[in-house]
N, C-alpha and C positions, 0 to 999 in steps of 0.2 A: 705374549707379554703379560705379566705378572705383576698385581699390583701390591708393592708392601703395602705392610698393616703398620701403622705411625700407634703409638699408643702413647696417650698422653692426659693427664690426668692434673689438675690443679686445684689447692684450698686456698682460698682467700681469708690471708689476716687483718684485720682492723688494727691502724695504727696511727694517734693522732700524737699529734706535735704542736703543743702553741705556739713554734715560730713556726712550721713550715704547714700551714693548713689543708693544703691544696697537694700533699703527696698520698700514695698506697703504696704498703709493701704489700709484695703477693709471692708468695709460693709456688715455684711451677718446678713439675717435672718432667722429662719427657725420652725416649727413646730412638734411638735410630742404629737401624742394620746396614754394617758395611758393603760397599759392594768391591769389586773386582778391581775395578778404577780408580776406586777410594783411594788415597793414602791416610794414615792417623790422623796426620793431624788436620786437613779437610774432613774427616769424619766427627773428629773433636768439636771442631767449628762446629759443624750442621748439627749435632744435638743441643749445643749450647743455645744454637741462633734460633733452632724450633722451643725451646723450655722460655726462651727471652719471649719471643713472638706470641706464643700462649698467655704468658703474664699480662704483654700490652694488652689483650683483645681479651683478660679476665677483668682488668679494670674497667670494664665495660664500654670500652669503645672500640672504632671498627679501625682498622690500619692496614694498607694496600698492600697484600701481599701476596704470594701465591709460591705453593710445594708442589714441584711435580717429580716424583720416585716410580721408578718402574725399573723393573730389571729383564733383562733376555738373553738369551743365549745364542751364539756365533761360533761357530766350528767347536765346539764344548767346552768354550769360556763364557763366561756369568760378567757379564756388566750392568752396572747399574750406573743410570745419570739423575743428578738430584741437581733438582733448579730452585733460588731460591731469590725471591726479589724486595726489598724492603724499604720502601721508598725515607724520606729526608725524617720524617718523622718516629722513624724509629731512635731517635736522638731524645724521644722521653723517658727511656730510661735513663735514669742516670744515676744507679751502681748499680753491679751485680755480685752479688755472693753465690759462690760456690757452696753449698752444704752436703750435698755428698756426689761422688762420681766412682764411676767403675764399669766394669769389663767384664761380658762374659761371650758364650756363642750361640750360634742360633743358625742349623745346619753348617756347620763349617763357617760363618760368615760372624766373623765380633760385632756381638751388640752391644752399645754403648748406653750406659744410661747414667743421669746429671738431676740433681734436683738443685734448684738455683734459690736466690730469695731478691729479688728485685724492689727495688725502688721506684714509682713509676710516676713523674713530672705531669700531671693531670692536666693543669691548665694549658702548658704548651704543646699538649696530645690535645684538648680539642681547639685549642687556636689553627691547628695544623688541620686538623680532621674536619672542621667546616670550610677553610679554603680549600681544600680539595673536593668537599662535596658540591662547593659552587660553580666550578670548574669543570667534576669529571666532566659531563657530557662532549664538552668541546675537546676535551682533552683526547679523551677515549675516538672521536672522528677524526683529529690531529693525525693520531698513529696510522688509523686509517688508510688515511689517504698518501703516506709515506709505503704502505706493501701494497697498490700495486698493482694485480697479478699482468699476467702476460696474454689478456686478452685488451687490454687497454691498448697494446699495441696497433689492433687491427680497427681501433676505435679511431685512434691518433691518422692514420691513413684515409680514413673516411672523412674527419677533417680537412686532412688536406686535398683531397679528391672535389670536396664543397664547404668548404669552409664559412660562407656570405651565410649558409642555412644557422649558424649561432648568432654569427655579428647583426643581419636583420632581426632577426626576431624582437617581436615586439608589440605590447598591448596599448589600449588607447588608456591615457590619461585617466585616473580617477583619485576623490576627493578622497585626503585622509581622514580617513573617522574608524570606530571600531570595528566595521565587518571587511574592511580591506583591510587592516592592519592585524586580523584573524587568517586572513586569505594569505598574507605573507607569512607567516609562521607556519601555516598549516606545507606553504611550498616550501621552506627551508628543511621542513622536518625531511619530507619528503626527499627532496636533495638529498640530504645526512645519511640516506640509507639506501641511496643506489650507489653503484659500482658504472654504470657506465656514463664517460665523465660529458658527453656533447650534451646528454637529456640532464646532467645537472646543470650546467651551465644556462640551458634551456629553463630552468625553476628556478635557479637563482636570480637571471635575470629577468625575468615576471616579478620574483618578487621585491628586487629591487626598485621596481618602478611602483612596485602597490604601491611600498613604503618607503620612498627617499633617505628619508631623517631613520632609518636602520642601520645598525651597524652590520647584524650577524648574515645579510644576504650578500652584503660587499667582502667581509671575511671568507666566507664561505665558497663564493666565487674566487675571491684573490687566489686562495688556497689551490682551488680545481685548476686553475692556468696556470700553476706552479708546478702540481700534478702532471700535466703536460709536458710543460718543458722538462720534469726528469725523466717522463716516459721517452721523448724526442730524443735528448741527452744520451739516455742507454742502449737507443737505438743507431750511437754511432751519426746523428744528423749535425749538420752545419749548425754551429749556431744561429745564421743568420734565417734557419727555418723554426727555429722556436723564439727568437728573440721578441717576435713582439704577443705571444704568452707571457711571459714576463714584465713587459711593456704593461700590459692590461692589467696585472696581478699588482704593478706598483699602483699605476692610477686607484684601483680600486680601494687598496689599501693606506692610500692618501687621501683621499674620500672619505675613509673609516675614523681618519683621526684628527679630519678638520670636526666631523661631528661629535667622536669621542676622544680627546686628546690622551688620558690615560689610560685606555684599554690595551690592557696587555698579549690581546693576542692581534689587534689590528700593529701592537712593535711591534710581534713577532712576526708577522706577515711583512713587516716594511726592515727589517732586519736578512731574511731569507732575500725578499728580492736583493739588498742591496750586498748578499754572499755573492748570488748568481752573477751579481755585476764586477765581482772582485773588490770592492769598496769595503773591505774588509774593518777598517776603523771608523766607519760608520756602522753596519753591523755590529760593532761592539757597542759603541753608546747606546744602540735599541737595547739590547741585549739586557745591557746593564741600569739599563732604564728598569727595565721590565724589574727585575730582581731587588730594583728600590723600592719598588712599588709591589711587589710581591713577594718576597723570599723563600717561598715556595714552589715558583714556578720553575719546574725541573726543567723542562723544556728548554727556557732560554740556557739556562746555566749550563746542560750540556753544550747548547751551540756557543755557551763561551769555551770553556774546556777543550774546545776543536777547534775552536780560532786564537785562542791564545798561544796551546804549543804549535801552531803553526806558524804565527807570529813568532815564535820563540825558535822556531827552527832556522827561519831564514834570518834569524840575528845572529844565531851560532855559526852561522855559514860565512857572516861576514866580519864574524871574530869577535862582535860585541855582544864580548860574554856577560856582561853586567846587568847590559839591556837587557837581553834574554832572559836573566833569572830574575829581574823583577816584572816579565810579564808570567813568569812560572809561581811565582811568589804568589800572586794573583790566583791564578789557575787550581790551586792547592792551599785553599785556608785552612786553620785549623781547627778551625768549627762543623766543616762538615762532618760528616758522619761515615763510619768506615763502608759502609753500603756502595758511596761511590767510588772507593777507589779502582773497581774493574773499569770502569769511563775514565780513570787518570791517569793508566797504566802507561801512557806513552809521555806524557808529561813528568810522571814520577824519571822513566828510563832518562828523557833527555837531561831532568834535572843532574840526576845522577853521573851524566856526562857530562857536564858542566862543572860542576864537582870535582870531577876528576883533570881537569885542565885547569881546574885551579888551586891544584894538589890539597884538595881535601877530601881523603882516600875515606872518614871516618864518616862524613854526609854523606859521601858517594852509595858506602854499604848500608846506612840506615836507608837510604831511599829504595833501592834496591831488595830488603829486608822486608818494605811495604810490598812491595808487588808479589813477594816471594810468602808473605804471609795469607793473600787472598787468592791467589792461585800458586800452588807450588810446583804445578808443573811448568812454570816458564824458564824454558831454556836458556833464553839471552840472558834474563838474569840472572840464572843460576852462575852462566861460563863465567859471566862479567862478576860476580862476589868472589867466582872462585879465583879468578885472577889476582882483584883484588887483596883478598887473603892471603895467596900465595907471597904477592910482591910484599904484604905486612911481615912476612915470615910464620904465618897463622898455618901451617902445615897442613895439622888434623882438619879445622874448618873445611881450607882450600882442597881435601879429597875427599870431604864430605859431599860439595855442592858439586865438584865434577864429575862423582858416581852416579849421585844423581840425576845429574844432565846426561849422562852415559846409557843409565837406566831406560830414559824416553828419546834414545835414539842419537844421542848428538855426538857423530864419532870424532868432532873436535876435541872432545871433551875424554871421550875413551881414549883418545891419544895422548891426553896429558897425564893419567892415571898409568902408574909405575906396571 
Protein backbone atom coordinates (compact mmCIF):
# COMPACT_ATOMS: atom_id res chain seq x y z
CA UNK A 1 0.00 0.00 0.00
CA UNK A 2 1.23 3.20 -1.21
CA UNK A 3 0.82 6.31 0.02
CA UNK A 4 0.19 9.39 -2.51
CA UNK A 5 2.06 12.62 -2.01
CA UNK A 6 -1.02 15.50 -1.78
CA UNK A 7 1.08 18.63 -2.80
CA UNK A 8 -0.37 21.66 -1.88
CA UNK A 9 0.69 24.97 -1.38
CA UNK A 10 -1.33 28.28 -0.42
CA UNK A 11 -0.75 32.37 -0.25
CA UNK A 12 -2.79 34.34 1.68
CA UNK A 13 -4.31 37.70 0.25
CA UNK A 14 -5.48 40.48 2.48
CA UNK A 15 -8.71 41.73 1.38
CA UNK A 16 -10.90 44.40 3.31
CA UNK A 17 -14.23 45.51 2.30
CA UNK A 18 -16.11 48.35 4.37
CA UNK A 19 -19.42 46.40 3.89
CA UNK A 20 -18.37 43.07 4.28
CA UNK A 21 -15.61 43.21 7.39
CA UNK A 22 -15.57 39.83 8.57
CA UNK A 23 -14.57 37.98 4.96
CA UNK A 24 -10.78 36.51 3.44
CA UNK A 25 -10.07 35.80 0.10
CA UNK A 26 -7.36 33.17 -0.05
CA UNK A 27 -5.49 31.60 -2.68
CA UNK A 28 -5.24 27.94 -2.68
CA UNK A 29 -3.78 25.50 -4.98
CA UNK A 30 -3.65 21.98 -4.81
CA UNK A 31 -2.99 18.64 -6.61
CA UNK A 32 -4.48 15.27 -6.94
CA UNK A 33 -3.43 11.92 -8.98
CA UNK A 34 -6.01 9.98 -10.63
CA UNK A 35 -6.42 6.49 -9.65
CA UNK A 36 -7.93 3.38 -11.59
CA UNK A 37 -11.30 4.01 -10.07
CA UNK A 38 -11.29 7.42 -10.52
CA UNK A 39 -13.65 8.78 -13.25
CA UNK A 40 -12.89 12.70 -14.45
CA UNK A 41 -15.17 14.08 -13.15
CA UNK A 42 -14.86 12.57 -9.41
CA UNK A 43 -11.24 13.46 -9.86
CA UNK A 44 -12.30 17.13 -10.79
CA UNK A 45 -14.30 17.17 -7.59
CA UNK A 46 -11.55 15.88 -5.20
CA UNK A 47 -8.76 18.58 -6.34
CA UNK A 48 -11.24 21.16 -6.33
CA UNK A 49 -12.77 20.07 -2.66
CA UNK A 50 -8.82 19.62 -1.35
CA UNK A 51 -7.69 23.51 -2.95
CA UNK A 52 -11.50 24.58 -1.05
CA UNK A 53 -10.49 22.78 2.27
CA UNK A 54 -6.72 24.20 2.31
CA UNK A 55 -8.25 27.82 1.93
CA UNK A 56 -10.77 27.18 5.00
CA UNK A 57 -7.91 25.83 7.34
CA UNK A 58 -5.45 28.92 5.73
CA UNK A 59 -7.91 31.36 7.21
CA UNK A 60 -6.82 29.97 10.16
CA UNK A 61 -9.16 27.99 11.62
CA UNK A 62 -9.66 24.38 12.16
CA UNK A 63 -12.65 22.44 10.13
CA UNK A 64 -13.33 18.57 10.53
CA UNK A 65 -12.16 16.83 8.06
CA UNK A 66 -10.11 14.03 6.94
CA UNK A 67 -8.16 12.71 3.23
CA UNK A 68 -7.49 9.27 3.04
CA UNK A 69 -5.57 8.31 -0.54
CA UNK A 70 -3.72 5.28 -0.87
CA UNK A 71 -3.39 3.11 -3.83
CA UNK A 72 -2.73 -0.94 -4.31
CA UNK A 73 -2.67 -3.20 -6.63
CA UNK A 74 -5.01 -6.42 -7.33
CA UNK A 75 -4.30 -9.00 -10.07
CA UNK A 76 -2.10 -5.84 -11.95
CA UNK A 77 -4.77 -3.19 -11.66
CA UNK A 78 -3.96 0.13 -9.67
CA UNK A 79 -6.90 1.30 -7.44
CA UNK A 80 -6.93 4.02 -5.49
CA UNK A 81 -9.87 4.98 -2.97
CA UNK A 82 -9.87 8.65 -1.72
CA UNK A 83 -12.17 9.53 1.27
CA UNK A 84 -13.26 12.71 1.88
CA UNK A 85 -15.52 14.21 4.71
CA UNK A 86 -16.44 17.80 5.30
CA UNK A 87 -18.71 18.43 7.84
CA UNK A 88 -21.96 21.37 7.68
CA UNK A 89 -19.40 24.01 8.04
CA UNK A 90 -17.81 23.88 5.06
CA UNK A 91 -20.79 26.18 3.83
CA UNK A 92 -18.23 29.27 4.73
CA UNK A 93 -17.19 29.37 1.73
CA UNK A 94 -19.04 31.25 -0.13
CA UNK A 95 -17.67 31.74 -3.78
CA UNK A 96 -15.17 30.01 -5.41
CA UNK A 97 -13.11 31.09 -8.40
CA UNK A 98 -11.38 29.03 -10.63
CA UNK A 99 -8.11 30.85 -11.76
CA UNK A 100 -6.21 28.33 -13.42
CA UNK A 101 -6.75 24.38 -14.01
CA UNK A 102 -5.11 21.62 -16.02
CA UNK A 103 -3.97 18.27 -16.77
CA UNK A 104 -0.97 16.45 -17.02
CA UNK A 105 0.56 12.63 -16.02
CA UNK A 106 2.31 11.33 -13.42
CA UNK A 107 3.33 7.69 -14.26
CA UNK A 108 0.50 6.93 -16.56
CA UNK A 109 -1.90 8.27 -13.98
CA UNK A 110 -3.48 12.27 -14.89
CA UNK A 111 -2.69 14.72 -12.39
CA UNK A 112 -4.87 17.23 -11.89
CA UNK A 113 -4.11 20.47 -10.73
CA UNK A 114 -6.64 23.89 -9.73
CA UNK A 115 -5.58 26.90 -8.11
CA UNK A 116 -8.87 28.56 -6.80
CA UNK A 117 -9.46 32.03 -5.04
CA UNK A 118 -12.03 31.55 -2.42
CA UNK A 119 -13.98 33.67 -0.31
CA UNK A 120 -14.09 32.53 3.22
CA UNK A 121 -17.40 33.70 5.66
CA UNK A 122 -15.18 33.96 8.87
CA UNK A 123 -17.72 34.62 11.39
CA UNK A 124 -20.04 31.74 10.40
CA UNK A 125 -16.64 29.40 10.29
CA UNK A 126 -16.00 30.18 13.83
CA UNK A 127 -19.74 30.25 15.15
CA UNK A 128 -19.55 26.74 13.54
CA UNK A 129 -15.94 25.74 14.83
CA UNK A 130 -16.77 26.58 18.69
CA UNK A 131 -20.10 24.57 18.56
CA UNK A 132 -18.31 21.68 17.45
CA UNK A 133 -15.52 22.20 19.79
CA UNK A 134 -17.99 22.14 22.64
CA UNK A 135 -19.43 19.09 21.66
CA UNK A 136 -16.55 16.94 20.03
CA UNK A 137 -15.95 14.92 23.16
CA UNK A 138 -19.35 13.60 23.35
CA UNK A 139 -19.78 13.57 19.99
CA UNK A 140 -16.51 11.54 19.10
CA UNK A 141 -18.05 8.70 22.19
CA UNK A 142 -21.57 8.98 20.35
CA UNK A 143 -19.89 7.28 17.20
CA UNK A 144 -18.35 5.01 19.41
CA UNK A 145 -20.60 3.36 20.87
CA UNK A 146 -22.57 2.92 17.40
CA UNK A 147 -19.17 0.20 16.05
CA UNK A 148 -19.48 -1.99 18.34
CA UNK A 149 -17.19 -4.61 17.74
CA UNK A 150 -18.16 -8.42 18.03
CA UNK A 151 -16.83 -9.06 21.33
CA UNK A 152 -19.76 -7.17 23.07
CA UNK A 153 -21.50 -10.13 21.93
CA UNK A 154 -20.21 -12.47 24.46
CA UNK A 155 -20.58 -9.55 26.95
CA UNK A 156 -24.34 -9.18 26.10
CA UNK A 157 -24.54 -13.34 27.13
CA UNK A 158 -22.79 -12.82 30.37
CA UNK A 159 -25.52 -10.42 31.03
CA UNK A 160 -27.95 -12.51 30.62
CA UNK A 161 -26.40 -15.41 32.20
CA UNK A 162 -26.38 -12.77 35.57
CA UNK A 163 -27.83 -9.85 34.88
CA UNK A 164 -28.99 -8.72 38.90
CA UNK A 165 -24.76 -8.20 39.12
CA UNK A 166 -25.48 -4.45 37.02
CA UNK A 167 -29.18 -3.81 38.26
CA UNK A 168 -27.77 -4.32 42.30
CA UNK A 169 -24.82 -2.50 42.26
CA UNK A 170 -24.70 0.06 44.34
CA UNK A 171 -22.77 2.65 46.68
CA UNK A 172 -24.12 4.14 50.02
CA UNK A 173 -25.36 7.56 49.94
CA UNK A 174 -23.08 10.66 49.91
CA UNK A 175 -23.25 14.44 50.38
CA UNK A 176 -22.94 16.59 47.26
CA UNK A 177 -19.96 18.87 47.51
CA UNK A 178 -16.93 19.12 45.38
CA UNK A 179 -14.79 15.75 45.95
CA UNK A 180 -17.75 13.47 45.06
CA UNK A 181 -18.78 15.64 42.29
CA UNK A 182 -14.82 15.10 41.15
CA UNK A 183 -15.41 11.23 41.88
CA UNK A 184 -18.24 11.40 39.29
CA UNK A 185 -16.38 12.84 36.40
CA UNK A 186 -13.27 11.10 37.21
CA UNK A 187 -15.94 7.72 36.64
CA UNK A 188 -17.64 9.06 33.49
CA UNK A 189 -14.31 9.59 32.06
CA UNK A 190 -13.50 6.33 32.74
CA UNK A 191 -16.69 4.88 31.28
CA UNK A 192 -15.97 6.92 27.93
CA UNK A 193 -12.98 4.91 27.30
CA UNK A 194 -13.90 1.25 27.83
CA UNK A 195 -15.34 -1.00 25.50
CA UNK A 196 -16.74 -3.58 27.57
CA UNK A 197 -20.23 -2.30 28.22
CA UNK A 198 -21.52 -4.36 31.93
CA UNK A 199 -18.17 -2.35 33.76
CA UNK A 200 -19.44 0.82 32.08
CA UNK A 201 -22.75 0.60 33.20
CA UNK A 202 -21.01 -0.53 36.51
CA UNK A 203 -19.28 3.45 36.56
CA UNK A 204 -22.04 5.03 35.30
CA UNK A 205 -24.02 4.07 37.71
CA UNK A 206 -21.67 4.80 40.81
CA UNK A 207 -21.59 7.77 39.36
CA UNK A 208 -24.87 8.54 38.93
CA UNK A 209 -25.52 8.16 42.54
CA UNK A 210 -22.22 10.42 43.50
CA UNK A 211 -23.98 13.00 41.61
CA UNK A 212 -27.84 13.02 41.15
CA UNK A 213 -28.27 16.61 39.69
CA UNK A 214 -25.75 15.28 36.61
CA UNK A 215 -26.78 14.96 33.45
CA UNK A 216 -23.59 13.24 31.58
CA UNK A 217 -23.70 9.79 33.94
CA UNK A 218 -27.58 9.36 32.91
CA UNK A 219 -26.58 10.07 29.19
CA UNK A 220 -23.94 8.04 29.11
CA UNK A 221 -25.56 5.24 30.71
CA UNK A 222 -28.88 5.76 28.54
CA UNK A 223 -26.57 5.46 25.73
CA UNK A 224 -24.73 1.96 26.86
CA UNK A 225 -28.38 0.17 27.28
CA UNK A 226 -29.03 1.26 23.82
CA UNK A 227 -25.68 -0.15 22.90
CA UNK A 228 -27.17 -3.27 24.09
CA UNK A 229 -30.22 -3.59 22.80
CA UNK A 230 -28.49 -3.18 19.14
CA UNK A 231 -25.88 -5.62 20.16
CA UNK A 232 -29.23 -8.03 21.19
CA UNK A 233 -31.02 -6.80 18.03
CA UNK A 234 -28.09 -7.98 15.61
CA UNK A 235 -28.01 -10.93 17.37
CA UNK A 236 -31.22 -11.95 15.98
CA UNK A 237 -32.94 -11.93 19.76
CA UNK A 238 -36.62 -11.44 20.64
CA UNK A 239 -37.39 -8.19 21.41
CA UNK A 240 -38.92 -9.07 24.32
CA UNK A 241 -35.02 -9.90 25.63
CA UNK A 242 -33.80 -6.48 25.13
CA UNK A 243 -36.77 -4.61 25.73
CA UNK A 244 -36.26 -3.49 28.95
CA UNK A 245 -32.44 -2.07 27.94
CA UNK A 246 -34.41 0.29 26.26
CA UNK A 247 -36.94 0.58 29.12
CA UNK A 248 -33.90 1.79 31.39
CA UNK A 249 -32.18 4.02 28.44
CA UNK A 250 -35.74 5.86 28.25
CA UNK A 251 -36.02 6.40 32.11
CA UNK A 252 -32.55 7.52 32.19
CA UNK A 253 -32.94 9.88 29.53
CA UNK A 254 -36.05 11.26 31.07
CA UNK A 255 -34.20 11.90 34.11
CA UNK A 256 -31.72 13.81 32.01
CA UNK A 257 -34.12 16.25 30.97
CA UNK A 258 -36.44 16.89 33.82
CA UNK A 259 -32.84 18.23 35.02
CA UNK A 260 -31.71 19.56 31.81
CA UNK A 261 -34.67 20.38 29.62
CA UNK A 262 -32.58 21.63 26.56
CA UNK A 263 -29.63 19.41 26.26
CA UNK A 264 -29.34 18.14 23.07
CA UNK A 265 -28.05 14.92 23.44
CA UNK A 266 -30.32 13.91 26.54
CA UNK A 267 -33.18 14.66 22.79
CA UNK A 268 -31.18 12.68 21.26
CA UNK A 269 -31.06 9.84 23.57
CA UNK A 270 -35.02 10.30 24.27
CA UNK A 271 -35.43 10.43 20.29
CA UNK A 272 -33.45 6.92 19.63
CA UNK A 273 -35.37 5.34 22.44
CA UNK A 274 -38.62 6.46 21.02
CA UNK A 275 -37.14 4.99 17.03
CA UNK A 276 -36.69 1.71 18.88
CA UNK A 277 -40.30 1.92 20.00
CA UNK A 278 -41.43 2.92 16.45
CA UNK A 279 -42.93 6.25 17.59
CA UNK A 280 -41.45 7.53 14.84
CA UNK A 281 -43.29 11.25 15.09
CA UNK A 282 -42.27 11.71 18.23
CA UNK A 283 -38.70 11.02 17.34
CA UNK A 284 -39.04 13.68 14.88
CA UNK A 285 -40.00 16.52 17.21
CA UNK A 286 -36.79 15.44 19.54
CA UNK A 287 -34.97 15.44 16.54
CA UNK A 288 -36.11 18.59 15.33
CA UNK A 289 -36.00 20.01 18.67
CA UNK A 290 -32.40 19.32 18.89
CA UNK A 291 -31.56 21.26 15.40
CA UNK A 292 -33.58 24.43 16.89
CA UNK A 293 -31.61 24.50 19.51
CA UNK A 294 -28.59 23.56 17.61
CA UNK A 295 -28.20 23.64 13.81
CA UNK A 296 -25.28 22.11 13.94
CA UNK A 297 -25.92 19.04 15.27
CA UNK A 298 -25.33 16.61 12.63
CA UNK A 299 -26.43 13.80 14.46
CA UNK A 300 -29.86 14.55 14.92
CA UNK A 301 -30.34 15.77 11.36
CA UNK A 302 -29.21 12.61 9.98
CA UNK A 303 -31.50 10.71 12.14
CA UNK A 304 -34.20 13.07 10.52
CA UNK A 305 -33.04 12.46 6.91
CA UNK A 306 -33.69 8.40 7.89
CA UNK A 307 -36.97 9.07 9.26
CA UNK A 308 -38.43 11.43 6.99
CA UNK A 309 -37.79 9.23 3.73
CA UNK A 310 -39.10 6.64 5.60
CA UNK A 311 -42.06 8.49 6.45
CA UNK A 312 -42.06 9.44 2.91
CA UNK A 313 -41.82 6.02 1.71
CA UNK A 314 -44.88 4.50 3.32
CA UNK A 315 -46.94 7.64 2.10
CA UNK A 316 -45.94 6.83 -1.58
CA UNK A 317 -46.99 3.22 -0.85
CA UNK A 318 -50.38 4.54 0.01
CA UNK A 319 -50.49 6.97 -2.93
CA UNK A 320 -50.28 10.20 -0.94
CA UNK A 321 -48.00 11.66 -3.12
CA UNK A 322 -48.22 15.21 -1.81
CA UNK A 323 -47.80 14.06 1.75
CA UNK A 324 -44.68 12.43 0.75
CA UNK A 325 -43.07 15.18 -0.94
CA UNK A 326 -43.62 17.63 1.76
CA UNK A 327 -42.03 15.46 4.26
CA UNK A 328 -39.09 15.15 1.31
CA UNK A 329 -39.22 18.81 1.05
CA UNK A 330 -38.25 18.72 4.51
CA UNK A 331 -35.56 16.14 4.35
CA UNK A 332 -33.71 18.32 1.49
CA UNK A 333 -33.34 22.09 2.35
CA UNK A 334 -31.60 24.08 0.29
CA UNK A 335 -29.29 25.51 2.73
CA UNK A 336 -27.47 22.50 3.40
CA UNK A 337 -24.34 22.09 1.91
CA UNK A 338 -23.56 19.69 -0.82
CA UNK A 339 -21.32 17.48 1.69
CA UNK A 340 -24.63 15.92 2.57
CA UNK A 341 -26.00 14.82 -0.23
CA UNK A 342 -24.15 11.09 -0.02
CA UNK A 343 -26.91 10.90 3.49
CA UNK A 344 -29.76 12.04 0.96
CA UNK A 345 -29.10 9.83 -1.79
CA UNK A 346 -32.28 7.73 -1.12
CA UNK A 347 -34.54 10.73 -0.44
CA UNK A 348 -33.14 12.69 -3.45
CA UNK A 349 -34.05 8.82 -5.76
CA UNK A 350 -37.62 8.64 -3.89
CA UNK A 351 -38.08 12.42 -4.56
CA UNK A 352 -37.25 11.69 -8.03
CA UNK A 353 -39.87 9.10 -8.19
CA UNK A 354 -42.50 11.10 -7.17
CA UNK A 355 -41.70 13.24 -9.83
CA UNK A 356 -42.11 11.11 -12.15
CA UNK A 357 -45.90 9.96 -11.23
CA UNK A 358 -46.58 13.30 -11.36
CA UNK A 359 -45.27 13.65 -14.67
CA UNK A 360 -42.65 15.94 -14.02
CA UNK A 361 -39.95 14.19 -16.16
CA UNK A 362 -37.71 17.76 -15.91
CA UNK A 363 -37.59 17.47 -11.51
CA UNK A 364 -37.29 13.93 -11.81
CA UNK A 365 -33.76 14.37 -13.90
CA UNK A 366 -32.50 17.41 -11.89
CA UNK A 367 -32.90 15.22 -8.68
CA UNK A 368 -31.38 12.46 -10.18
CA UNK A 369 -28.50 14.70 -11.72
CA UNK A 370 -27.83 15.40 -7.75
CA UNK A 371 -27.10 11.91 -6.87
CA UNK A 372 -25.22 11.34 -10.17
CA UNK A 373 -23.08 14.49 -9.64
CA UNK A 374 -21.68 13.21 -6.05
CA UNK A 375 -21.32 9.81 -6.93
CA UNK A 376 -21.42 8.94 -10.58
CA UNK A 377 -21.12 5.46 -10.38
CA UNK A 378 -24.79 5.01 -9.26
CA UNK A 379 -26.44 2.71 -11.47
CA UNK A 380 -30.11 3.23 -10.56
CA UNK A 381 -29.73 6.56 -11.30
CA UNK A 382 -27.81 6.44 -14.12
CA UNK A 383 -30.76 3.50 -15.81
CA UNK A 384 -33.56 5.72 -14.34
CA UNK A 385 -32.08 9.44 -16.40
CA UNK A 386 -31.38 7.31 -19.03
CA UNK A 387 -34.90 6.30 -19.32
CA UNK A 388 -35.93 9.36 -18.63
CA UNK A 389 -34.01 10.89 -21.57
CA UNK A 390 -34.94 8.32 -23.69
CA UNK A 391 -38.75 8.75 -23.24
CA UNK A 392 -37.79 13.06 -23.65
CA UNK A 393 -36.55 11.96 -27.01
CA UNK A 394 -32.87 13.11 -25.53
CA UNK A 395 -31.08 10.11 -27.64
CA UNK A 396 -27.45 11.13 -27.19
CA UNK A 397 -28.09 11.81 -23.30
CA UNK A 398 -30.11 8.53 -22.93
CA UNK A 399 -26.85 6.43 -24.44
CA UNK A 400 -24.69 8.27 -22.67
CA UNK A 401 -25.95 7.33 -19.13
CA UNK A 402 -26.68 3.66 -20.30
CA UNK A 403 -23.02 3.07 -21.45
CA UNK A 404 -22.22 4.13 -18.44
CA UNK A 405 -24.33 2.08 -16.32
CA UNK A 406 -23.07 -0.82 -18.76
CA UNK A 407 -19.65 0.17 -17.96
CA UNK A 408 -20.12 -0.79 -13.92
CA UNK A 409 -21.75 -3.86 -14.77
CA UNK A 410 -25.54 -3.26 -15.18
CA UNK A 411 -26.61 -5.69 -18.16
CA UNK A 412 -30.05 -3.89 -17.93
CA UNK A 413 -28.55 -1.21 -19.26
CA UNK A 414 -26.06 -3.07 -22.01
CA UNK A 415 -29.35 -4.36 -23.20
CA UNK A 416 -30.85 -1.07 -24.08
CA UNK A 417 -27.54 0.14 -25.86
CA UNK A 418 -28.12 -0.57 -29.79
Amino acid sequence: MLNLPSLVTISLLTWSHPTVAMETAVVAEAHYVMGDSDTLAAAEERVLQRAQRKAVEEAGLYIESTFLDREKTEAGTSLQMSSLEIRTIAGAITKTEILESRRTFTNDHPNFYVRIRAIIDLDGLKAAVRKWHSEQRLAEHYHHLQKENASLKAQLETLRVSPARVRTLMVEPVSLHNKTQAQARTLVERAMALQDLPLRLQLTTRAAVLAPQSINPLILRGQTYLSLASVAHSNKARPSEYSEYIDNARMDFDRALLIAPHNTWALLGKGDVDTWLNRHHEAMRSFERILGLDPFFDLARLRLITLYTAEARKLVALGQLSAALAFLQKCLPSHLHDSWIPYQKESYFLRSTIYQHLKQPALAIEDLSTILRVDPSDTRALQTRAQLYQDALLGNSSKTDFSQACKLGSMMACNQLP
